[in-house]
N, C-alpha and C positions, 0 to 999 in steps of 0.2 A: 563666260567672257566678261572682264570687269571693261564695260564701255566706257567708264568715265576718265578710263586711260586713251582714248583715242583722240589723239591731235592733230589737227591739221590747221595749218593758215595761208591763203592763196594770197601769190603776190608779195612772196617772203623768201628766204632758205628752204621752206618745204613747196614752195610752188616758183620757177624762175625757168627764163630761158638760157640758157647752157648755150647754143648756139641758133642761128639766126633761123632755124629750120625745126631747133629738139630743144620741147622742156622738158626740166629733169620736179617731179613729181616725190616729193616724200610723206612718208609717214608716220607717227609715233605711236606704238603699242605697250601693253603691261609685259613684263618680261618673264617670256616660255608663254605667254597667255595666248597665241595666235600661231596655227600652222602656215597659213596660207593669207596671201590679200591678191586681190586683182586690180586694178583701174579700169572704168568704166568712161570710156573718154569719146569723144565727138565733136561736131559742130552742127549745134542745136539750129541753125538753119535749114537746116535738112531733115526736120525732124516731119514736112508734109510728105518725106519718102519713106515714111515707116520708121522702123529702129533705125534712129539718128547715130546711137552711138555703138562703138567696136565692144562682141561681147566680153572680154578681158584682156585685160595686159599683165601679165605677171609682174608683180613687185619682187626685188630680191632684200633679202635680210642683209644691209649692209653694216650692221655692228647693233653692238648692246652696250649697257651701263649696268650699274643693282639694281635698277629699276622698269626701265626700258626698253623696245626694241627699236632698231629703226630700219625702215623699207624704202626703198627708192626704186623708180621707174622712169627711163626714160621714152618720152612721147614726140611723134613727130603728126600732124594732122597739115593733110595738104591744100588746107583753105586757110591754115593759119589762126583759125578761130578755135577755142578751146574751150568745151565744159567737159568734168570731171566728177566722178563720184569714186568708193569705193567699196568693193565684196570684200566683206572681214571675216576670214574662217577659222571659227575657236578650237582650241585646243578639247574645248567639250562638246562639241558637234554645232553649238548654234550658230549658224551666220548671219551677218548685219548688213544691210547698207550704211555707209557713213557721208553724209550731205552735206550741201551747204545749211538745209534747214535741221540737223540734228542726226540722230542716231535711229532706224526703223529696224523691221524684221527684213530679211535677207529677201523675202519674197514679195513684199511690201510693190504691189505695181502700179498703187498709184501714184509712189513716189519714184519709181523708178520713171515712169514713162512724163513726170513732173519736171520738162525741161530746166524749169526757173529754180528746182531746187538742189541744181547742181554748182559744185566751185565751179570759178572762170581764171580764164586766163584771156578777155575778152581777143585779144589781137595781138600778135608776135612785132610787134613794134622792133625794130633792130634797134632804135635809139633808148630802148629802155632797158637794152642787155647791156649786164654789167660785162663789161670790158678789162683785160687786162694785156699790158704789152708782154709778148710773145718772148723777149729777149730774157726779159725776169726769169723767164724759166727756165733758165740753161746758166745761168750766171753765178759763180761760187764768189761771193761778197769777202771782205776784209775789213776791218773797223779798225782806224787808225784813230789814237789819241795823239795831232801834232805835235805839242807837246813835249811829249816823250817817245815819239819816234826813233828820228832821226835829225843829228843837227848839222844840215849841210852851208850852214854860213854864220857862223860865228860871230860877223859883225853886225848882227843886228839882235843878237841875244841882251836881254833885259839884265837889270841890273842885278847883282845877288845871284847869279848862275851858281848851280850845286857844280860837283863834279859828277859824268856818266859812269854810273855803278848801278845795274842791272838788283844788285843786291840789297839795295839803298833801299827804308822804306822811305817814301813821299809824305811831307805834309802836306795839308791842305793848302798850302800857300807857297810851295818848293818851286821852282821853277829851274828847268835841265836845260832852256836852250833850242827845243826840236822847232822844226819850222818847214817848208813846203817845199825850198829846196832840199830838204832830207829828202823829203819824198819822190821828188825828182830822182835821184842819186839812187834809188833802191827799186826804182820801177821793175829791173833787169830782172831783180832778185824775185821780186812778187810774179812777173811773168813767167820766169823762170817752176815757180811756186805754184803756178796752174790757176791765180787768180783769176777771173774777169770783170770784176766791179769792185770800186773803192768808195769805202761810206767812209768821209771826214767828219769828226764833231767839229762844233762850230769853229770858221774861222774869222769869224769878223771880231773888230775893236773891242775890246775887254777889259776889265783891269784884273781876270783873274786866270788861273794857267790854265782851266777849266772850257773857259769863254761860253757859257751858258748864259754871263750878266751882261748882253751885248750894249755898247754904248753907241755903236756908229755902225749901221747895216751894212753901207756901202764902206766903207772901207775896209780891208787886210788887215788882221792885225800886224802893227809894224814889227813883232818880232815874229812874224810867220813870212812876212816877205810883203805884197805888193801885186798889183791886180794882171801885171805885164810875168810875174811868178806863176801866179795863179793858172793864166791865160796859156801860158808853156805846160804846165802838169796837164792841165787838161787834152791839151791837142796829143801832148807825148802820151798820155793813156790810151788815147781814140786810138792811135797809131799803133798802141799793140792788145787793142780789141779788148780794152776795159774800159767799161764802164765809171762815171764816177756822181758820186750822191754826194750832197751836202745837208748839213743838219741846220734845221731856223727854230728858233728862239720866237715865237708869237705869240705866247702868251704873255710872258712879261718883259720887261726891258731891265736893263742895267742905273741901278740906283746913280751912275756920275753920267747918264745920256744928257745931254744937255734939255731934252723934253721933262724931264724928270726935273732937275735941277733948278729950272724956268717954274715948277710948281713952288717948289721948296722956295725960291727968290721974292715968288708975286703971291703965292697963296691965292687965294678966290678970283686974283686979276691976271692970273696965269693965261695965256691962249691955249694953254693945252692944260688947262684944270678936268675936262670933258675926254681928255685923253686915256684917262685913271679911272679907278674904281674909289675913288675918295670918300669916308666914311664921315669925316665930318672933320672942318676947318678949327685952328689954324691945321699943316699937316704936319708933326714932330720929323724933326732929322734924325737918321740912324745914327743911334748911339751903340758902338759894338760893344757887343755882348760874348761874357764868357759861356762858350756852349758847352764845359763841362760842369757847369755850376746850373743846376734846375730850376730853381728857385728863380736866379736875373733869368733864364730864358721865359718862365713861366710870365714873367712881369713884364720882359719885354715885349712879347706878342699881346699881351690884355691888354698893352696899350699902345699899339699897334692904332693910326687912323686914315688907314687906309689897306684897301685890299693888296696880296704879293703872295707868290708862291709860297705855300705850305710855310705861311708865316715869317718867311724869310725877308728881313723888310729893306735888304741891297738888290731887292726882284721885285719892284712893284708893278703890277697886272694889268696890263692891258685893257681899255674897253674895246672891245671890236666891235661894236655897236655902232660906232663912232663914224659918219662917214669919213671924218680926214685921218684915222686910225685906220682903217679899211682902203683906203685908196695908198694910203702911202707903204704900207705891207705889202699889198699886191704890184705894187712898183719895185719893190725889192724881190719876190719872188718872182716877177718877169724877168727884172733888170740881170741877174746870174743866166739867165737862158739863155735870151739875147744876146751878151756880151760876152757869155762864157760857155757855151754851148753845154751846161751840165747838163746830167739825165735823168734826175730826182732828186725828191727832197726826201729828208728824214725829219719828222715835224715834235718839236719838244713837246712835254705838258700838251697831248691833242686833247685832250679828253674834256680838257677845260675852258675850250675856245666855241662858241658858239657853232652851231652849223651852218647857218645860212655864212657867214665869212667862208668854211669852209666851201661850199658849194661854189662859193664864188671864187675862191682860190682854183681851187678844179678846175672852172671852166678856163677863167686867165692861163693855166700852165699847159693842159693839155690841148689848151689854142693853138699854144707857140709851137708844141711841140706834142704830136699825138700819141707817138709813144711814153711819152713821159711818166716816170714812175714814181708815185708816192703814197707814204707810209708814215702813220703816226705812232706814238710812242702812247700805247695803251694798254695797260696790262691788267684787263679787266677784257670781260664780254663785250663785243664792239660791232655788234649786227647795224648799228644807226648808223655808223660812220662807213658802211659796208655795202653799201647799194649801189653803188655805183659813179656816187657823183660828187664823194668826199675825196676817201682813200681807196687806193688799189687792197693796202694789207695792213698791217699793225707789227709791230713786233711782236712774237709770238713768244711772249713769257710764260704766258699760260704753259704751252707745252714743255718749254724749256723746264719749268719747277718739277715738271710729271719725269719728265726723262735724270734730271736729275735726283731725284728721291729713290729713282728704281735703281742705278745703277749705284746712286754715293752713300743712297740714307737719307733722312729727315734730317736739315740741321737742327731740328728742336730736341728729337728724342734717340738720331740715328738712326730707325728704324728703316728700312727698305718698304716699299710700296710693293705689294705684293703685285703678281700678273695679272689677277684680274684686276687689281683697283687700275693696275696701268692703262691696262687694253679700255676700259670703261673710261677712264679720263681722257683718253686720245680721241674714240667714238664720240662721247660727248661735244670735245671740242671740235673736232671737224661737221660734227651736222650745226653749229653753229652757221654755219658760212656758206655760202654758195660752193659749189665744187671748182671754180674760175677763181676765186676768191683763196679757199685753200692753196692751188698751182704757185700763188706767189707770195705767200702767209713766208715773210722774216726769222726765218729760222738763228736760232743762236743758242748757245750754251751758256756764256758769260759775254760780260761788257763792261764800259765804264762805270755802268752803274752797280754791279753782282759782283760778289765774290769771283777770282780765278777757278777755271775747270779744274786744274791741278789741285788747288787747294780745297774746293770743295771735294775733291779723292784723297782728300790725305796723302796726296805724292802718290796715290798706286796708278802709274803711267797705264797699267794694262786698262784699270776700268776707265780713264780718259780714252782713250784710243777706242772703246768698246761703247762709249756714251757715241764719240764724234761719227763713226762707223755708222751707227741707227740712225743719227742725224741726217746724214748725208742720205743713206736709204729711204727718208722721208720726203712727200711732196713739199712745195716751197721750195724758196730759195735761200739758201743756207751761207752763213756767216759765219768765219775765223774770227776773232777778238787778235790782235797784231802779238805777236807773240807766242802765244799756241804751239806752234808749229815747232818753237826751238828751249820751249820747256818753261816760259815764264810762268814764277808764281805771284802769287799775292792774296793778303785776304780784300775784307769790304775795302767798299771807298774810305783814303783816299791809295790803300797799300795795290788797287785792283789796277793802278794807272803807274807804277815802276818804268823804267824807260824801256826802249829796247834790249836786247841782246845782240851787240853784234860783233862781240870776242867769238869767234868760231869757235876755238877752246873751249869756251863756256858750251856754246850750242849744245846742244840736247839732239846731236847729228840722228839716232835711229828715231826720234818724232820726226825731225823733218823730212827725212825718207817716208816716214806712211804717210805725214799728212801729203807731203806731194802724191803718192800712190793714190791716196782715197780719194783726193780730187779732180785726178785722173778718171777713176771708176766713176766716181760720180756724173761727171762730163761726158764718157762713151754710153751711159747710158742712160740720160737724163728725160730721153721721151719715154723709155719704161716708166721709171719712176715718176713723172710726172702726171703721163695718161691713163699707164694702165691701171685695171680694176684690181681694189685691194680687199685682199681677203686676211682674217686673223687665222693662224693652222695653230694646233696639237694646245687645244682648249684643253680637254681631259689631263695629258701630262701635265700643263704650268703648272693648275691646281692642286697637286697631287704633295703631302708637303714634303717639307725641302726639296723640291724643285721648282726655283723661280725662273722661269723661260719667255723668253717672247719669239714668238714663229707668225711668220707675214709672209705672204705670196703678192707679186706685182702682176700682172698678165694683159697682155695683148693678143693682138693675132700671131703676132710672129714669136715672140718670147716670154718665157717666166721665169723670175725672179722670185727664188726663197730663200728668209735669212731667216737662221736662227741665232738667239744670241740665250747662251746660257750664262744667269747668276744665282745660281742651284748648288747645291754643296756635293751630289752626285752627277755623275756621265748620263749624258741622256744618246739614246742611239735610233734611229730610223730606216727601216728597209725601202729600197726602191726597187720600183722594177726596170729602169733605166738609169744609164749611164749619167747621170751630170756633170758638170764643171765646176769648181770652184775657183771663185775670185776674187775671192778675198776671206783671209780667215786666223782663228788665231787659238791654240791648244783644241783643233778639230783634223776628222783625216777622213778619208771617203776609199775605203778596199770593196771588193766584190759586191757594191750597191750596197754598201750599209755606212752610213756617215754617224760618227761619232762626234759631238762634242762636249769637253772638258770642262767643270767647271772655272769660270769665269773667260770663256771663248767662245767664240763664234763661227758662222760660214755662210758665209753670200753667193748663191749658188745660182748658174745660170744656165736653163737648156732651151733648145727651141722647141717651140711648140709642134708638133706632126700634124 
């Protein structure tokens, strides 16, 4: 047994309470290196009645990586006190204890009956379990670029309006017109659509069609409409049982905010010189720069004297450090609550805002409002901001890249992601996170900031419909990108932000039939997919070559759910010894218990459990 593969860390993703009663217990192993593990669990207060603790708990193998295994257990102890150790059983006969003080022989008793040298989970504190609102998990999301929606009032469109052409590619500076009353006007359609939750990118004061560079928190921008607009979308949502999120800008502000402007005026006699990240006085005015030309951008950012988004110097950075930077943020992320009864935030650039702001953002929002949901924009590993007391979830790019590479290809080289690097990049990322954490991990395919789903397929509508399909079959809460549905393409930004679609002629009528179907399915059965335990099936086939497969099982007490999705250049077939159902599926067929599928189709199969 190679022990210096065995990981564990208490008071983390492998050690957390799950719920107010049951910790969930994990573990990491060398991969194949381990047949069995037990948990070794108790409350060492009882240890003057003899053996303190239970003699095993089985671990189960909850997934692998090329490296790795990993084990998970869940523990309930009914004094709420928790020490833990673990029996590791090798694949070549030796067993270990694995402790808080290191790695012993399996029979090692005087480390076994060594209270002190066991992990803790000293007390089930219910305020230190991470929390997440319950709604999130039943909620099929929408991401609306206002923008390019929908333009329901004409007379407050900016100046330079294109004409609405679906076909049009977008400059970075194009402006169509959409605004809030679009949004208003299409509610029917989206309910209609099986939505329940709407994530807006920002709408507050801007100068750009983007509104990423916000100049004025509290106010609308005025070609989106107005706060008494706003105040209508929202209650007409609630009204038909959606949800709605809004996106903030806190990391950096809009180069014409008047805080900003007030630097550039006074320079060092600024009142808000302390509001920046100022590198050294005087501070140069943005001089715009041509961004196809390397060389001016190269010059521009080296001299650059002051901190801004990814050098962009119409985005200068926030200090959050700042008490009057910090209290007047948190005024703005109350003040939409309050006034505007939203249900989350979508938080730009999280990654780059300090934590303790965050921390404090947390408690201010989910003060006002305990369900309250929010998500930062981090597409990177994000255990720190995962605890409980930042964000609920992150947008889950991570996965998104993994689901897209299996089903589209590698944009770099085309190459498809084979089954197991998939099944291992999903594993890996879900033992990142607490299991509560995953439930509401922001599922998405594409956004305003990614390539279009369609375009990253090359137009082949089957493998979109076959990415969106496994999507939806995964825990989280899953997001349409606005358009989807009725066939929009586009490549990167800014071609991924085109307007709507809404010549029905044009419509892409058989997408918007399944995606209403799959949201359908998603929605009747959303505590499977949410709760039940997930297993990877038919290991031995993916790998076998030219067959790339992915086969998952969901289960509960009452049901299980198996999808397979074939991207294999042969028919892969399965015998049962029961009758199942399928509901949902695509070049697959199910006669005399033998279910067939075709390459590039699938079958989401659903029986109850006996």
């Amino acid at each position: 047994m190679d022990k210096a593969a065995l990981y564990h860390r208490p008071e983390s993703e492998f050690a957390y309470l799950y719920s107010d009663e049951i910790a969930h217990i994990r573990l990491q192993t060398k991969k194949d290196d381990v047949k069995a593990v037990d948990v070794l669990a108790g409350d060492v207060y009882l240890h003057h009645e003899g053996k303190w603790y239970q003699s095993g708990i089985p671990m189960t193998k909850v997934g692998a990586t090329e490296t790795h295994d990993f084990w998970q257990a869940s523990v309930t102890i009914p004094t709420r006190r928790l020490a833990y150790g673990f029996k590791v059983y090798g694949h070549d006969g030796e067993d270990v204890f694995y402790c808080d003080r290191g790695v012993y022989h399996g029979d090692d008793l005087v480390m076994l009956e060594q209270v002190n040298a066991y992990f803790r989970l000293p007390y089930f504190h219910e305020r230190d379990m991470m929390k997440t609102p319950e709604w999130v998990k039943h909620t099929v999301w929408y991401q609306i670029f206002p923008e390019r929606f929908a333009n329901g009032n004409p007379a407050n469109d900016p100046e330079g309006v294109l004409a609405w052409d679906h076909e049009d590619h977008p400059g970075h500076d194009a402006f169509y017109g959409g605004d809030l009353q679009g949004i208003i006007d299409h509610l029917d359609y989206l309910q209609d659509l099986g939505i329940t939750g709407l994530y807006l990118t920002p709408i507050f004061k801007a100068h750009t069609n983007h509104k990423y560079d916000t100049t004025d928190y509290m106010t609308i921008d005025p070609a989106f409409g107005n706060a008494t607009i706003l105040k209508n979308l929202v209650d007409q949502a609630h009204e038909r049982g959606m949800k709605v999120m809004l996106d903030a800008v806190f990391n950096h502000i809009g180069y014409y905010a008047p805080q900003w402007q007030d630097v550039l005026a006074n320079q060092e006699d600024s009142i808000y010189r302390d509001w920046f990240h100022i590198r050294k006085f005087p501070v140069q005015p943005f001089e715009p720069v041509n961004y196809t030309d390397p060389d001016a951008l190269t010059a521009a950012r080296q001299g650059l004297t002051y901190h801004a988004f990814a050098f962009e110097p119409h985005m200068p950075k926030f200090n959050t450090a700042n008490p009057e930077v910090h209290d007047y943020l948190l005024k703005v992320a109350t003040h939409y609550i309050e006034a505007f009864d939203i249900d989350g935030w979508r938080l730009d650039v999280a990654n780059e805002v300090d934590h303790q702001f965050w921390k404090d953002f947390f408690r201010a929002c989910t003060g006002l409002k305990e369900d309250f949901y929010i998500i930062g924009e981090i597409w990177h590993s994000s255990q720190k901001f995962l605890e409980g007391d930042e964000f609920h979830a992150v947008m889950n790019y991570a996965m998104t890249d993994q689901i897209k590479d299996f089903f589209f290809g590698n944009p770099i080289d085309e190459r498809p992601l084979s089954s197991g690097r998939m099944r291992a990049s999903m594993t890996r990322q879900r033992m990142l996170y607490r299991d509560q954490v995953n439930q509401v991990q922001f599922n998405l395919l594409d956004s305003h900031d990614t390539d279009r789903v369609l375009h990253r397929a090359k137009g082949d509508k089957q493998k979109v419909k076959a990415a969106l399909t496994f999507m939806m079959m995964l825990e989280g809460t899953p997001c349409i990108y606005y358009g989807t549905e009725v066939g929009l393409d586009g490549g990167h930004d800014p071609d991924c932000r085109r307007v709507m679609i809404w010549d029905e002629a044009a419509q892409d009528k058989d997408m918007l039939a399944f995606t209403k179907d799959l949201i359908q399915l998603r929605k009747q059965y959303s505590d499977l997919i949410t709760y039940g335990e997930f297993h990877w099936r038919l290991d031995d086939l993916a790998d076998v070559a030219n067959h790339r497969v992915l086969s998952f099982e969901k289960i509960d007490q009452d049901w299980r759910m198996l999808a397979i999705f074939n991207q294999g250049s042969e028919i892969i077939a399965e015998q049962f010894d029961e009758s199942i159902n399928i509901v949902s599926s695509n070049l697959a067929n199910f006669e005399e218990n033998r279910l067939t599928v075709a390459p590039g189709g699938w079958a989401i199969c659903i029986d109850r459990r006996a």
